[in-house]
C-alpha positions in Angstrom: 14.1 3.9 25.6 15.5 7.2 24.6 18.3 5.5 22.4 15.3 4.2 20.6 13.4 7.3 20.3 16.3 9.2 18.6 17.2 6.6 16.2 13.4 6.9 15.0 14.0 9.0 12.6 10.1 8.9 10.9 8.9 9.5 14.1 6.5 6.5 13.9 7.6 4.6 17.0 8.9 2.0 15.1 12.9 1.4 13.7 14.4 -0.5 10.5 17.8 -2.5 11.0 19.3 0.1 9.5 18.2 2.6 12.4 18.9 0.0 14.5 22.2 -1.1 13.8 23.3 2.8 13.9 22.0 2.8 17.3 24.1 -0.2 17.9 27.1 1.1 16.7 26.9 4.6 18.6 25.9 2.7 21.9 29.3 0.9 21.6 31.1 3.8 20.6 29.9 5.1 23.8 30.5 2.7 26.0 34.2 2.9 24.5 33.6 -1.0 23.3 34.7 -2.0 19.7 31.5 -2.2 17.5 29.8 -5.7 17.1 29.8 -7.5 13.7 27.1 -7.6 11.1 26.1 -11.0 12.1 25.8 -10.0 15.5 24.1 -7.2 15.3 21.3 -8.8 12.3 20.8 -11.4 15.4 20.2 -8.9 18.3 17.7 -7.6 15.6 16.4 -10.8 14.9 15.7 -12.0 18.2 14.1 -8.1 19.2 12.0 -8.6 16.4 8.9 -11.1 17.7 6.5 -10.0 15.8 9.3 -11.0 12.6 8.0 -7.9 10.1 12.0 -6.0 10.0 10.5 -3.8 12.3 11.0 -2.9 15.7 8.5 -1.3 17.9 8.7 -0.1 21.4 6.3 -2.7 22.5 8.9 -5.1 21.3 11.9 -2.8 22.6 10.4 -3.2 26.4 9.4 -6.7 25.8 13.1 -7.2 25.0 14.8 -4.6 27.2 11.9 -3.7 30.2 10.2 -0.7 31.1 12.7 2.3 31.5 11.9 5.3 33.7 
């Protein structure tokens, strides 16, 4: 979760593709790991997404991902 924290940049618990693609990218960059395509990443988003409003939440993140701590 803390990836997801410091992409939120309003603060509101919530991210926009946008957000969450950056995240993406520096999670790759990271990992050493050549960054995913568009379509790849629009589809990770996609599927995050349940709730389908181009928002993710954290309830969504953990749904997704698990509890972390």
């Amino acid at each position: 979760m803390p990836y997801f924290v410091q992409f939120d940049l309003e603060k509101d618990g919530r991210i926009a593709f946008n957000d969450f693609s950056k995240l993406v990218v520096k999670a790759h960059e990271l990992a050493g790991e050549k960054e995913p395509t568009y379509l790849v990443i629009k589809d990770l988003f996609d599927t995050i997404d349940i709730r389908k409003d181009g928002m993710l939440d954290l309830h969504e993140w953990q749904q997704t991902f698990g509890q972390v701590g």
